[in-house]
ZAMARGU-4260 file (C-alpha; in steps of 0.2 Angstrom, whole numbers, plus 5000, padded with zeros to 4 digits):
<rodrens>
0) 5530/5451/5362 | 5524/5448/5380 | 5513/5436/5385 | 5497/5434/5394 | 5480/5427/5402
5) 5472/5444/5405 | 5460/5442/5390 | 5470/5458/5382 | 5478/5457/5366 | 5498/5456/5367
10) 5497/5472/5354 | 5486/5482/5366 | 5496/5478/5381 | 5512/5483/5372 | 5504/5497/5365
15) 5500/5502/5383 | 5519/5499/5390 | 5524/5511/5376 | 5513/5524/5381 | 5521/5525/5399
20) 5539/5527/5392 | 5532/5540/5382 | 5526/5548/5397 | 5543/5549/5405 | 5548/5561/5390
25) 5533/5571/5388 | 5522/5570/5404 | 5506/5579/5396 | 5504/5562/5390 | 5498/5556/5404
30) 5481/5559/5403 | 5479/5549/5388 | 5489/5535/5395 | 5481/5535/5410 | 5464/5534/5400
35) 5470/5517/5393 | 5478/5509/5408 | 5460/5515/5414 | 5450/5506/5400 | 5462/5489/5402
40) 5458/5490/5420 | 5439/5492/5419 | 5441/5505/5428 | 5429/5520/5430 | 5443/5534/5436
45) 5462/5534/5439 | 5474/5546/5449 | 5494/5547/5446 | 5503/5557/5458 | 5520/5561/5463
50) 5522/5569/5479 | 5536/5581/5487 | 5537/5578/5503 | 5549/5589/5508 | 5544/5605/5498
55) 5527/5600/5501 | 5522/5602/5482 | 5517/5591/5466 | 5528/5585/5455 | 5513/5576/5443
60) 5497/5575/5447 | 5486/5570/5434 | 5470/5561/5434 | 5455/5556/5423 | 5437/5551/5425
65) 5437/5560/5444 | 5427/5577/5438 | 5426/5590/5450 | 5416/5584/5462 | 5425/5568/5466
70) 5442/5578/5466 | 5436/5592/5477 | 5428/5577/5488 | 5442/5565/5489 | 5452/5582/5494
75) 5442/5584/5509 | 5446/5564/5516 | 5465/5564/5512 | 5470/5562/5532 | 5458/5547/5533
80) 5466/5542/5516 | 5482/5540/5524 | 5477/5536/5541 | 5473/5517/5532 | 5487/5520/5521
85) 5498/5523/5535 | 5490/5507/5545 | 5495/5496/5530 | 5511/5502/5527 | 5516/5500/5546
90) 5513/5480/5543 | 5529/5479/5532 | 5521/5475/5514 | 5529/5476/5500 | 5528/5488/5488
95) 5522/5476/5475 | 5509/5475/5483 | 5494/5487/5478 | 5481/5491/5494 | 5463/5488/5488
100) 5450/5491/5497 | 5436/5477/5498 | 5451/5466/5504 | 5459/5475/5517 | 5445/5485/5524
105) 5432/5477/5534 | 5416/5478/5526 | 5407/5487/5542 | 5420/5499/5540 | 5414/5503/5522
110) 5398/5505/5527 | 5403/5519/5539 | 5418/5526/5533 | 5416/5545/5529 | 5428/5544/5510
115) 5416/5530/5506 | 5398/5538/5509 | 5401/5555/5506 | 5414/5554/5489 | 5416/5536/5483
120) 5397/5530/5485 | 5388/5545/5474 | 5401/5542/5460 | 5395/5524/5458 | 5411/5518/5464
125) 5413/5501/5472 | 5432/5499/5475 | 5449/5505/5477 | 5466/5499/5471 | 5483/5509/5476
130) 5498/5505/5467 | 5513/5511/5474 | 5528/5516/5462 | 5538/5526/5476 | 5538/5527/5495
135) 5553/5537/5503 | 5557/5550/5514 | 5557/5562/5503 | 5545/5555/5489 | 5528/5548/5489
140) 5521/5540/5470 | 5505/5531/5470 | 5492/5527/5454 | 5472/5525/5463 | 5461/5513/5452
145) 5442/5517/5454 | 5432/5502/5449 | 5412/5507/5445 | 5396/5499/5451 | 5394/5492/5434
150) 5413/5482/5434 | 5412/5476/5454 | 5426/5474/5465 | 5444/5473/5458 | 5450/5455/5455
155) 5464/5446/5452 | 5462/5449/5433 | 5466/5468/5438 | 5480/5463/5451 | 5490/5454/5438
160) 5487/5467/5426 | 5493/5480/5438 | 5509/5469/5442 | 5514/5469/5424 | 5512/5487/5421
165) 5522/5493/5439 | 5539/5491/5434 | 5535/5502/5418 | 5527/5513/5429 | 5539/5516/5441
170) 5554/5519/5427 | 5542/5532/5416 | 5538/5543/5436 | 5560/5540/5441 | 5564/5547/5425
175) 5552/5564/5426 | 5556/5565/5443 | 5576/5567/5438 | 5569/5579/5424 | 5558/5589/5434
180) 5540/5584/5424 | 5535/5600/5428 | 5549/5609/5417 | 5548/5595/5404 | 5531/5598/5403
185) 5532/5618/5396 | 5547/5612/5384 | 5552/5598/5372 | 5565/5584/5376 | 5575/5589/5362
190) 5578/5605/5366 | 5582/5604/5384 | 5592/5588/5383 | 5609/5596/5384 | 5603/5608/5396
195) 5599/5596/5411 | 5606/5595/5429 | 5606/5577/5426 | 5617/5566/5414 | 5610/5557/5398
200) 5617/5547/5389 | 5610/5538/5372 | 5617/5520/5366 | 5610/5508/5351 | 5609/5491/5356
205) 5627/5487/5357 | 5629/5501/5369 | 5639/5512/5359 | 5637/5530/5363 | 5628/5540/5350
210) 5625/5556/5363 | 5629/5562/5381 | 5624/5578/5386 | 5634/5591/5396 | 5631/5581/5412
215) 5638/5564/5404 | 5652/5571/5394 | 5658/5575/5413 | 5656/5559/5421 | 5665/5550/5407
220) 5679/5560/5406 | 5679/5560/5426 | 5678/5540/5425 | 5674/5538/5444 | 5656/5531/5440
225) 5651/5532/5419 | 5666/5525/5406 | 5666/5526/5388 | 5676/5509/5385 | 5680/5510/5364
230) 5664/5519/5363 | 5652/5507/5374 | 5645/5512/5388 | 5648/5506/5404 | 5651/5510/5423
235) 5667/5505/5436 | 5660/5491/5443 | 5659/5478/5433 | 5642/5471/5439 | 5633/5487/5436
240) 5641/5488/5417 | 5635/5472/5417 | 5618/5475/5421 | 5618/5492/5410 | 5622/5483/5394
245) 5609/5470/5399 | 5595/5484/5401 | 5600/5492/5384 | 5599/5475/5374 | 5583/5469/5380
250) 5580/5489/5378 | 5584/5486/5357 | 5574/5470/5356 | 5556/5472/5366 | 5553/5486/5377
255) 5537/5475/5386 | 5551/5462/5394 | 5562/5477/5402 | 5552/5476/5419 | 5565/5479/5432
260) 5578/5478/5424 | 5588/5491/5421 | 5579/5501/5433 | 5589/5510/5448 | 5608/5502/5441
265) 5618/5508/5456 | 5636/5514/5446 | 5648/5519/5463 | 5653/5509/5479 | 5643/5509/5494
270) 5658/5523/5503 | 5652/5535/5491 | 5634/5545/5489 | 5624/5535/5478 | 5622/5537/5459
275) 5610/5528/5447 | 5606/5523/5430 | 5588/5521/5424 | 5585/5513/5405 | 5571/5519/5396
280) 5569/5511/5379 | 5565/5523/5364 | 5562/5511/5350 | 5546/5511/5352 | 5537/5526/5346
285) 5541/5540/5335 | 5541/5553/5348 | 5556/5544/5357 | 5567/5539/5342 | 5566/5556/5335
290) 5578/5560/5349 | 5592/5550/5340 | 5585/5539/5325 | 5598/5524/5328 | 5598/5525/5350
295) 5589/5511/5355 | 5590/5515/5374 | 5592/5533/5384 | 5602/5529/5400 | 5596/5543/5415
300) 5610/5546/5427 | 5605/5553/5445 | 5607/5551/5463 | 5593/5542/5473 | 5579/5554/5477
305) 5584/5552/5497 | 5597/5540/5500 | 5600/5536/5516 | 5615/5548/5515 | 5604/5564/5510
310) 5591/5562/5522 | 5591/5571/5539 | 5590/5558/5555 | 5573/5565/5558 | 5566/5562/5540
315) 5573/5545/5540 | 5567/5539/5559 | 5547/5548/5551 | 5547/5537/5537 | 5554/5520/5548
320) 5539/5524/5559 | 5526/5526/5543 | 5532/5512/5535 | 5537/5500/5546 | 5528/5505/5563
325) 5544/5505/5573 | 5543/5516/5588 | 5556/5531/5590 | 5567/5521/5602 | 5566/5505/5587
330) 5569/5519/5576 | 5586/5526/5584 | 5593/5510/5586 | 5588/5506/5568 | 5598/5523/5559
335) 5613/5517/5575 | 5614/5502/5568 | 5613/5511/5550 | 5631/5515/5554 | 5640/5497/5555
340) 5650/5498/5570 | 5641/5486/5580 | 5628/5484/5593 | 5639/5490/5607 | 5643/5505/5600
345) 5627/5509/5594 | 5622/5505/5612 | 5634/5514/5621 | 5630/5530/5609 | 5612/5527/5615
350) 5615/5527/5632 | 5608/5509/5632 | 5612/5493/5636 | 5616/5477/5623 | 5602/5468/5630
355) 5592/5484/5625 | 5599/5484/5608 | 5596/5466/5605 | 5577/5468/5611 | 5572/5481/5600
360) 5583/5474/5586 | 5569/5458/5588 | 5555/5472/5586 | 5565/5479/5572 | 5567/5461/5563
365) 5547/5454/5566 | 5542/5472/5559 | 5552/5474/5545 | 5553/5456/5538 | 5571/5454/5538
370) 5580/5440/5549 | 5597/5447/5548 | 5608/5464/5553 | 5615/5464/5537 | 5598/5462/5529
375) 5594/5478/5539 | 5606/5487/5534 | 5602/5484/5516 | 5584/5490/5518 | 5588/5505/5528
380) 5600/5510/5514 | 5589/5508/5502 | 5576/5516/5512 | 5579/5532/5499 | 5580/5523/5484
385) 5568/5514/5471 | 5559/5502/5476 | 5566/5487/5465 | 5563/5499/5464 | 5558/5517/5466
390) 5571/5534/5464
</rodrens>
């Protein structure tokens, strides 16, 4: 059982975690879920959102405590929402870590700022925390804590607690992401197992396969990512059946240490489009284990939600602006040097100088954080995928 100095009961905190992996299953539970991640986080309100930024739509949007009025409010102040979303991101955080309001906004501009006097301020609310389970070019997955008048401003109590319950987070929105929540939501697991675009596969705790679905069956016999070796799951490369039978036994023995393990497994090489496993534990609740009584562990095959290979240039250069602030010239030199041929040839494609290249390659490093080029080529290609993670 986890630990913790967060003044919550282990059991509840547990309890909690088990919730979200419900969730992943049978997303009308979020609501409910939400309400006790909530109540941990004296919290007064709480929004989860997954957003599709290229179709434009929601993939989940549920919230609790907001009510009418501070939903059709907060609706109204979404580009100044972003605006300082987009002025934090553009400093290179990481995703760990959650944006709250009464530590990175100035208290002048909290006194004048229009979210905060016309929504936040006749709801009683005192503070903001955004944790962010998914930033891509293609997805966007946040979880907004309110905090009332009558709790204060979020402390570090609330930070850690957020912290513990991200990973978990993140794996229950990657999984209904690769179902579609929406779909999900109008049928049970168990009947549309077999009939998903995406490959699922359920093991016990020794990774034996009890079930794979059409999806599954394919890649096994196919053998290129997924193997059935004697009847245990595992992948080509050694490392990642390494790390997927390491997901499914702490899977089998206590869901609440899973974290991040286990959570976008990359099965193929780098020279092919990326495929990854996601482990969700289903021992513990009914709802999961009635899937397949003795599976300790359903494995969710799918490709990133926008890898670097499935992205258009233009997709990728928008997001390296929103989440770095690299300018468009950074950014060109960024997806040239994506390609690993070099700084001359990503010069020469540019019509640019070395020196040219090398300058904005400094810009490039002091914005992003990383010192090297092969560092930058690692976060650009995992510029589509989970944030160790998100999908």
């Amino acid at each position: 059982m986890i630990q913790n100095d967060l003044g919550i009961s282990p059991h509840i905190v547990s309890g909690l975690i088990g919730s979200i992996y419900d969730c992943a299953l049978d997303p009308s539970l979020w609501e409910r879920t939400l309400a006790e991640f909530m109540e941990a986080m004296s919290g007064e309100s709480i929004i989860l959102s997954l957003n599709d930024l290229r179709n434009d739509r929601l993939v989940i949007d549920k919230s609790v405590g907001w009510g009418q009025f501070g939903l059709e409010e907060r609706q109204k102040h979404i580009p100044e929402i972003h605006a300082r979303l987009n002025e934090w991101f553009a400093k290179g955080p990481s995703l760990d870590d959650p944006f709250i309001a009464s530590r990175q906004l100035s208290a002048e501009y909290l006194e004048r700022a229009p979210y905060v006097q016309h929504c936040l301020k006749p709801l009683g609310i005192v503070d903001i925390m955004h944790l962010f389970l998914m930033y891509t070019p293609a997805h966007f997955s946040e979880i907004v804590v309110a905090r009332h008048q009558q709790h204060g401003i979020i402390t570090d109590r609330e930070i850690e607690l957020g912290m513990l319950m991200l990973p978990h987070l993140r794996r229950a929105v990657t999984i209904s992401n690769i179902l579609d929540a929406q779909a999900v939501e109008r049928a049970r697991m168990a009947e549309v197992l077999d009939a998903l675009p995406c490959a699922v596969v359920l093991a016990d705790g020794d990774s034996k396969i009890l079930h794979a679905n059409r999806s599954a069956e394919s890649m096994l016999r196919n053998g290129d990512a997924l193997r059935d070796t004697d009847g245990a799951l595992g992948a080509r490369a050694p490392q990642a059946t390494q790390e997927l039978r390491s997901a499914i036994r702490i899977a089998a023995r206590d869901e609440t240490r899973l974290g991040q393990v286990g959570l976008s497994i990359r099965l193929n090489s780098s020279q092919t489009p990326p495929l990854f496993a996601h482990v969700l534990p289903l021992n513990g609740s009914e709802m999961r284990t009635r899937l397949e009584p003795e599976a300790m562990a359903a494995v969710f095959i799918g490709s990133s939600m926008a890898a670097a290979f499935d992205v258009t240039p233009a997709e990728a250069k928008e997001y390296l602006s929103r989440r770095f602030g690299l300018t468009r010239a950074e950014a060109d030199v960024a997806m040239e040097i994506l390609k690993g041929d070099g700084r001359a040839a990503a010069g020469l494609r540019l019509g640019i100088t070395a020196a040219t290249v090398r300058a904005h390659l400094s810009h490039i490093f002091e914005k992003t954080g990383v010192r090297r080029q092969g560092e930058l080529i690692r976060l650009l290609m995992e510029c589509g995928r989970e944030p160790e993670g998100v999908l």
